[in-house]
N, C-alpha and C positions, 0 to 999 in steps of 0.2 A: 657400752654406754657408761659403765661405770667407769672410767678413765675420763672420758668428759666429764662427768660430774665432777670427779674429784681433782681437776683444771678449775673448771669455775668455782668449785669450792675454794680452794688456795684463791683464786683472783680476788674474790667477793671478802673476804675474810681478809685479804691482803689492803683492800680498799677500804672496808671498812676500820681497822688500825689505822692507817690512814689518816681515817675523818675524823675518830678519837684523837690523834693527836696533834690535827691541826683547832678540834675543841678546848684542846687543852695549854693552845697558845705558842706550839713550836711556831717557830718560822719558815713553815714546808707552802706557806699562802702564793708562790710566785707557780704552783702546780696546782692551784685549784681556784673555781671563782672568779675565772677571768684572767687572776693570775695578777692584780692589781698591787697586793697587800701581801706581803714577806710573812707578818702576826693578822690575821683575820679580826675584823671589829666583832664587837658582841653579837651583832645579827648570824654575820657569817660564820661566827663558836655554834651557834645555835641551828643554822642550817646542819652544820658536821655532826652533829649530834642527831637529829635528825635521821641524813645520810648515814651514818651510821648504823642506825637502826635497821634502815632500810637494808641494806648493806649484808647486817649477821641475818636475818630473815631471807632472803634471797640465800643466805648460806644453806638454810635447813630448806628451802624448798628444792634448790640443785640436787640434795642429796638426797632428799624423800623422792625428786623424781626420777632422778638416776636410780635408783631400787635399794638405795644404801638404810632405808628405814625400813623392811618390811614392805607391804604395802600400802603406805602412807602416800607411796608416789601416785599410786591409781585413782586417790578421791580429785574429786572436781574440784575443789577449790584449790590442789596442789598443781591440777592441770592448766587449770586457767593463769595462777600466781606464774608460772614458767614463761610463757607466752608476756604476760606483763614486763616483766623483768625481761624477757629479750625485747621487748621495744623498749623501754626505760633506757638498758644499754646503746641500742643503737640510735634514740633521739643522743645521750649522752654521746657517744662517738660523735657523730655531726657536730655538736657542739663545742668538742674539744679541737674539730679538726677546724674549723671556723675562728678559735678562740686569737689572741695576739700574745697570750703568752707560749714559751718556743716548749715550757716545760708539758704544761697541754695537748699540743702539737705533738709533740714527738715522743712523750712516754704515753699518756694518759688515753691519747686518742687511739693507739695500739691495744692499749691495754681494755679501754674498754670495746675496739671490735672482736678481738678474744672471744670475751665475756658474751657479748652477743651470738658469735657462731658457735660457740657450747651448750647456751642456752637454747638454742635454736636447736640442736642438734638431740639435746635429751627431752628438750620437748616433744622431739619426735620419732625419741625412743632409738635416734642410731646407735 
């Protein structure tokens, strides 16, 4: 289980830099949010920010529940956060695989089914 974890550790960590630096105004927007906007307007910096957060948090629950913290991965609110975050990922995959930008499509929607069957997996302790 611990190689899962530390898969969706990298992903989660990899996504959330990411959303840092599409907060911070690169022009990475044609891979996220639709995929509308090259620079994201201020709502959308503020979403990634956000996302982000969400993002490194999902980092330290992967690896608390993967067993990489002791046993932080056994409390219930570590158990329940793992399950959340595999659905969060897999509503996000649908959504990316739905989206009309091709970068969504084709990096983002991979990356977040990943994310989900890792998650899924050390949820349930494989």
């Amino acid at each position: 289980m611990n190689w899962l974890a530390l898969v969706a550790a990298a992903g989660v960590a990899g996504m959330g830099t990411f959303q840092i630096l599409l907060a911070l105004g690169l022009p990475l927007g044609h891979a996220a949010f639709g995929g509308t906007e090259s620079v994201l307007p201020a709502k959308l910096r503020a979403a990634s920010v956000i996302s982000a957060l969400l993002f490194f948090t999902a980092f330290y629950v992967v690896l608390a529940r993967g067993g990489l913290f002791g046993l932080a991965g056994e409390s219930t609110p570590v158990r329940i956060a793992i399950w959340v975050f595999a659905v969060i990922f897999g509503v996000s995959t649908l959504a990316n695989i739905a989206s009309r930008s091709r970068w969504e499509r084709f990096l983002m929607a991979p990356v977040g089914l990943v994310l989900t069957a890792c998650c899924v997996a050390v949820a349930l302790g494989a």
